[in-house]
C-alpha positions in Angstrom: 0.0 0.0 0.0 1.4 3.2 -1.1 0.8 6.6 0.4 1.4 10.3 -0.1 2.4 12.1 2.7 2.5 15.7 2.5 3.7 18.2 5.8 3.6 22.0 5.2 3.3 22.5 9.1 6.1 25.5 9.2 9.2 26.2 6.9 9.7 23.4 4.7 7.3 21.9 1.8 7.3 18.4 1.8 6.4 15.3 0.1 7.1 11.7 0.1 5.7 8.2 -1.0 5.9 5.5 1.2 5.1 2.0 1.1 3.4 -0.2 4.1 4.8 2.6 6.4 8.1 1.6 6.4 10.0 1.4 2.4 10.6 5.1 2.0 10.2 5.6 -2.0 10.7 9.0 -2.4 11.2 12.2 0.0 11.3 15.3 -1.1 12.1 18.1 1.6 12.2 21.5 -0.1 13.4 24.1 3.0 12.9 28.1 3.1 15.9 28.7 5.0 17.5 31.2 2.8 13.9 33.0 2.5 14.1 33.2 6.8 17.7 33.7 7.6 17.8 37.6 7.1 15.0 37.9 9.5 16.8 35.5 11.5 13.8 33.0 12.6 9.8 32.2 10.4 8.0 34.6 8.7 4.8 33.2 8.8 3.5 35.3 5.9 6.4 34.6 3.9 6.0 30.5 4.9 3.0 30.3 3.2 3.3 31.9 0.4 6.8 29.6 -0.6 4.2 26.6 0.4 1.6 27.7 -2.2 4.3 28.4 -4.7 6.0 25.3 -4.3 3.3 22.1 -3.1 2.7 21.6 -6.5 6.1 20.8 -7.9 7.4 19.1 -5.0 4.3 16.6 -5.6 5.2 16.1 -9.3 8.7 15.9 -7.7 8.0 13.2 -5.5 5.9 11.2 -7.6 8.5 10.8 -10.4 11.9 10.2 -8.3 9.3 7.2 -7.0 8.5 6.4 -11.1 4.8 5.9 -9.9 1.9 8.2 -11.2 -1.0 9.0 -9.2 -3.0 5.9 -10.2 -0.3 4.1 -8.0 -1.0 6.1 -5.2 -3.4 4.3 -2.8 -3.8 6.9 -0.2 -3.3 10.6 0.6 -2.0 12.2 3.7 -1.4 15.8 4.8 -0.6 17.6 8.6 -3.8 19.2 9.9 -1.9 20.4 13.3 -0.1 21.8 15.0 1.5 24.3 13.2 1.4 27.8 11.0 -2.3 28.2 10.4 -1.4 29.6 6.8 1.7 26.8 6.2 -0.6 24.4 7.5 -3.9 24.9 5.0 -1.5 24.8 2.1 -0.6 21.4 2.8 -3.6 20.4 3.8 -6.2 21.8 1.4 -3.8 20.5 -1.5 -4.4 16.6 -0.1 -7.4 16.8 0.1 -8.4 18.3 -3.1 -5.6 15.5 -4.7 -7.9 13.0 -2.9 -11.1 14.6 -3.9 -9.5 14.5 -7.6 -8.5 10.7 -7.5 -11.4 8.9 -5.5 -8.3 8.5 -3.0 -8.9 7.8 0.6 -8.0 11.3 2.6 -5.8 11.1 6.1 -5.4 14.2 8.2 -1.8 13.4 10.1 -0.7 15.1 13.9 2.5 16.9 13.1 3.7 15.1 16.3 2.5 11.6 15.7 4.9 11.7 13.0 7.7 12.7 14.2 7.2 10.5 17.3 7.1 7.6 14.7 10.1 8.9 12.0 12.2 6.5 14.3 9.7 3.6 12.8 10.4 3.8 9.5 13.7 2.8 9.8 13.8 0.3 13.0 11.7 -2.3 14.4 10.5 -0.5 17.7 7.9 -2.3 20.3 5.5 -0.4 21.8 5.4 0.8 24.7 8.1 2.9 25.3 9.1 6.2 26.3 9.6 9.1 23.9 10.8 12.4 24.1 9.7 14.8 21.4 11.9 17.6 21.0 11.2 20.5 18.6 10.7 24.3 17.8 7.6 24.2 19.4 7.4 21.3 21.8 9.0 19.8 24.6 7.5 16.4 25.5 8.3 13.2 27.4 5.7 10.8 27.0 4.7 6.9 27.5 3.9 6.1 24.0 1.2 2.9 23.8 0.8 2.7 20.2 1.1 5.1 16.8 -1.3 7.3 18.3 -1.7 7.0 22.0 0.9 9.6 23.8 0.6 9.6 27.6 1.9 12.8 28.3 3.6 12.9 31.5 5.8 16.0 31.1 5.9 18.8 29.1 7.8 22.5 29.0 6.0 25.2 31.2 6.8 27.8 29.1 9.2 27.8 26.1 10.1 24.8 24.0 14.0 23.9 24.2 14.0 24.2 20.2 12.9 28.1 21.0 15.7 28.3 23.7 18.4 27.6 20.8 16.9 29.9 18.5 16.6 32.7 20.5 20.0 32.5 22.1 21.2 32.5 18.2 19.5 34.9 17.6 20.4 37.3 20.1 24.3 36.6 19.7 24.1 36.8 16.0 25.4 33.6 15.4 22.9 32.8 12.3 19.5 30.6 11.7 18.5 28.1 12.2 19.8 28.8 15.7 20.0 24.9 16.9 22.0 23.8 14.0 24.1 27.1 14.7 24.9 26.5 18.0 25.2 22.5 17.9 28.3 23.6 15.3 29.6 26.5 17.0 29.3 24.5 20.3 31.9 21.7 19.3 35.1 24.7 20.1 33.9 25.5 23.4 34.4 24.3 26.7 30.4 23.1 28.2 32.1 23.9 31.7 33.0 27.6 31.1 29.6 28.8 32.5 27.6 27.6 35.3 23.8 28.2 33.8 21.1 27.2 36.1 18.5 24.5 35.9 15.2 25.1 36.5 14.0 22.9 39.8 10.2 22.5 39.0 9.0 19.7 41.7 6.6 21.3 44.6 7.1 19.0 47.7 6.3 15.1 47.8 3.4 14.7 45.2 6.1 15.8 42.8 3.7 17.6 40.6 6.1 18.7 38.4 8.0 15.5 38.0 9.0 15.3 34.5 8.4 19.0 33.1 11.2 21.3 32.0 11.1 25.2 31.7 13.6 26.9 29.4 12.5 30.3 30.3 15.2 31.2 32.7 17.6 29.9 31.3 17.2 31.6 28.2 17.6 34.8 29.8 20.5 33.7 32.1 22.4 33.1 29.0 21.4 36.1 27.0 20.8 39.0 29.5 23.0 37.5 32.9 25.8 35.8 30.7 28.5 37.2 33.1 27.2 36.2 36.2 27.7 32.5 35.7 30.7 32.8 33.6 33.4 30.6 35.8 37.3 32.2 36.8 39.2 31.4 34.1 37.3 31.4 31.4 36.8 33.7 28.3 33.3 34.9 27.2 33.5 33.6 23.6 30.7 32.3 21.4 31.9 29.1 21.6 31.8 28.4 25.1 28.4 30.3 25.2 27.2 27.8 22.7 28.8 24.4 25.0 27.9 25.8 27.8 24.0 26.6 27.1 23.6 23.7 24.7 24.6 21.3 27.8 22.7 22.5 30.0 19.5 22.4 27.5 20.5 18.8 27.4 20.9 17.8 30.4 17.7 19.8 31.7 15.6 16.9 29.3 17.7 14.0 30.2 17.3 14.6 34.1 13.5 14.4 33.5 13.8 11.6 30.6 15.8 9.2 33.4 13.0 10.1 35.9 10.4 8.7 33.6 12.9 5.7 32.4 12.8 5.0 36.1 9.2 5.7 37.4 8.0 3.4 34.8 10.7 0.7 34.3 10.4 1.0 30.9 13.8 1.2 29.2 13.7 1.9 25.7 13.6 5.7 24.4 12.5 7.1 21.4 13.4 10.7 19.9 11.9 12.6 17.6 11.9 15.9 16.7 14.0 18.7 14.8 16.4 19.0 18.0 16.8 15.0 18.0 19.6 16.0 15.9 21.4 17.5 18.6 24.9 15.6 18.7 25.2 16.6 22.4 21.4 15.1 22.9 22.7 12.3 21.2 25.7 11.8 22.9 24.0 11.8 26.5 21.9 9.5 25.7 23.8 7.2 24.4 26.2 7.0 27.6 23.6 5.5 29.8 24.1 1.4 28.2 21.6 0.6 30.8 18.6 2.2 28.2 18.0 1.5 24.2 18.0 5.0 22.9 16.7 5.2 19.5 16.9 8.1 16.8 15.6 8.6 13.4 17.9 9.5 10.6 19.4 13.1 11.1 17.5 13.4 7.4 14.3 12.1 9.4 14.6 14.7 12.3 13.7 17.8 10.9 9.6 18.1 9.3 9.4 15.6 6.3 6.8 13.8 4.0 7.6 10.4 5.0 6.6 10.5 8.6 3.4 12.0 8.0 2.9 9.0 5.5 3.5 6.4 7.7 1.4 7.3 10.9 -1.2 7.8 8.0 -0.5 4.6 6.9 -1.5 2.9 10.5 -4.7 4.9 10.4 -5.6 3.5 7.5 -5.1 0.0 8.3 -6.8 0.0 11.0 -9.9 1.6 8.9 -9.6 5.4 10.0 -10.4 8.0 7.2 -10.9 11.7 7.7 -13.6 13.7 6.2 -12.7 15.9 3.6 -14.4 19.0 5.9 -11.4 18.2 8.4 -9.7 22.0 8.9 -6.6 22.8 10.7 -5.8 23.7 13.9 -2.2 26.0 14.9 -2.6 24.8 18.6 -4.2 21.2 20.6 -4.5 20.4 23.5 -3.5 16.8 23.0 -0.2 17.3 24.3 -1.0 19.2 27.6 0.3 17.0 30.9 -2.5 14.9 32.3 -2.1 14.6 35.6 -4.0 11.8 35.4 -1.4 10.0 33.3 1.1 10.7 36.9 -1.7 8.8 38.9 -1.1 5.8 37.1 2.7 5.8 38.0 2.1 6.8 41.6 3.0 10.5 41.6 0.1 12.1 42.2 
C-alpha cells in the first residue's frame, strides 16, 4: 500500500511516497531557510506563500523520483496540526483536493505523531516505550502505547528547548537556524566555562512537576546575565556560550527523561523531533548502556513527507479516514500534561 504524505506544518514543503509505512520511496524536503535567515527566525507570511508556490512541484517531484503516477498512489495524507495556520492549510487543502481529484482515501496526520514515529520507518520498535519529542515548538516526554496514544507525562511550562536555541542565536548573532548554529559552533567551546542554572520544578512530595522542564530562565541567564555565571578562568567567547548553554539544554531533558525511564521501568527511548539531531542530545543518551536509545535518521529529524505518510498509513489499516471538511488547527490540546497519566505511575 502506497501513500502520499505531504507536511507544510512550518518552513519546509514536503512530500514523500511511502510503502506499508516503512519502504521510504521518495522524500522530497524543499526548505525556506535562505527565504528566513535575514529575518533571522519564520516569517509566517512569507512560509505560506513559498508553500503555495512550491506544493505543486514538489508533488510532481515526488511522484516521479518514485517512477509511480498518481494511479499508483493508494492513499493521501497531509498535517492538519499543530503548526502555521497559513503553512498548515497549504498542505492540507492541497491533499485533500488530490484526494477529492482521485477517488483516494483522505488522512489528516498530527505533526507530532509523525515525528514521534520517524524512528519507525527505519527500525523495528515495540510499543510501549518512552519518547521524548523535541522540537521548535514542543518539549515532550511521553509513555507512548501505540502510533497514536501519547501519555503525556511531562511537558515545557513555558518555552520549547527548540525556541531556547533559537533565541539564544539569535540574540548573539550567530545565524539561523539557531540549533543547528549552536550545535556547530558548540563543538570549540568548553560546556564547563559557564555555570547556567536548571530550573528545579518539583513542589514537595506529590512531585507535581515530576517530568516537566522550563527553558525560560535559562534563556535569559544566557542572553541577558551571561557574566554572572561565567566561571574564573574562562573567556566569554561564542563558543563556550554555545557548549555551555547547549549542555545545560540537554541535560535539563535528560534529568526528566531518566525520571520517567525509572518511574516506569520501561527502558527503551524514542526521539523525535528537529532537535533529535542535537549531537550533544545524542551523545547523552547514548552514555547510559543501561537504556535503548533510538533516533531517526538526522535526514528524518527535521519536518518531512515520509513520517506523515507512515502514521497515515497505521490509520488506515486499522480503517480510520478523515472527512474531507477536516480544517486545521495552529494549537491542541493533546499534548498538555494529564495529571491523570502521573496517577497511574504513583505521583500524584
Amino acid at each position: 500500500m502506497k501513500i502520499l504524505g505531504i507536511e507544510s506544518s512550518c518552513d519546509e514543503t514536503a512530500c514523500a511516497i511511502v510503502e506499508d509505512g516503512k519502504n521510504i520511496i521518495s522524500n522530497v524536503v524543499a526548505t525556506q531557510i535562505p527565504f528566513h535567515q535575514v529575518y533571522k527566525g519564520v516569517v509566517p507570511e512569507i512560509a505560506s506563500r513559498k508553500h503555495a508556490e512550491w506544493i505543486l512541484p514538489v508533488v510532481r517531484q515526488a511522484l516521479r523520483e518514485a517512477e509511480l503516477s498518481l494511479g499508483d498512489i493508494d492513499a493521501i495524507a497531509a498535517t492538519n496540526r499543530p503548526g502555521l495556520m497559513g503553512s498548515l492549510l497549504v498542505g492540507l487543502t492541497f491533499g485533500k483536493t488530490l484526494a477529492w481529484a482521485t477517488g483516494k482515501p483522505f488522512l489528516a496526520v498530527n505533526h507530532m505523531l509523525g515525528h514521534m514515529y520517524a524512528a519507525h520507518l527505519v527500525n523495528d520498535i515495540q510499543y510501549p516505550y518512552i519518547g521524548l519529542l523535541v522540537s521548535g515548538g514542543h518539549s515532550i516526554i511521553a509513555k507512548v502505547n501505540s502510533f497514536d496514544d501519547l501519555e503525556v507525562l511531562g511537558t515545557t511550562i513555558d518555552d520549547s528547548v527548540g525556541e531556547a536555541f533559537d533565541k539564544v542565536s539569535k540574540f548573539y548573532g550567530l545565524g539561523y537556524p539557531g540549533g543547528a548554529v549552536i550545535d556547530r559552533i558548540a563543538k570549540d567551546g568548553d560546556p564547563k566555562s559557564f555555570s547556567f542554572p536548571i530550573a528545579k520544578l518539583d513542589k514537595g512530595d506529590d512531585g507535581e512537576h515530576r517530568y516537566d522542564v522550563s527553558f525560560s530562565g535559562l534563556k535569559t541567564a544566557v542572553i541577558h546575565q551571561a557574566d554572572m555565571f561565567l566561571k574564573k578562568g574562562y573567556e566569554k567567547t561564542d563558543a563556550n556560550i554555545c557548549a555551555a548553554f547547549q549542555e545545560t539544554a540537554c541535560r535539563t531533558l535528560i534529568t526528566r527523561l531518566f525520571r520517567a525511564v525509572e518511574d516506569t521501568g520501561i527502558r527503551t527511548v524514542v526521539a523525535g523531533g528537529g532537535v533529535a539531531a542535537n549531537s550533544r542530545l545524542r551523545a547523552l543518551l547514548a552514555e547510559r548502556t543501561d537504556i535503548n536509545c533510538i533516533f531517526p535518521p538526522l535526514k528524518l529529524c527535521g519536518d518531512n513527507g515520509a513520517m506523515i505518510a507512515g502514521v497515515a498509513y497505521q490509520f488506515l489499516k486499522r480503517g480510520d479516514r478523515s472527512p474531507l471538511d477536516t480544517t486545521a488547527c495552529a494549537r491542541i490540546p493533546q499534548f498538555k500534561r494529564g495529571l491523570a497519566n502521573l496517577e497511574h505511575f504513583g505521583r500524584r
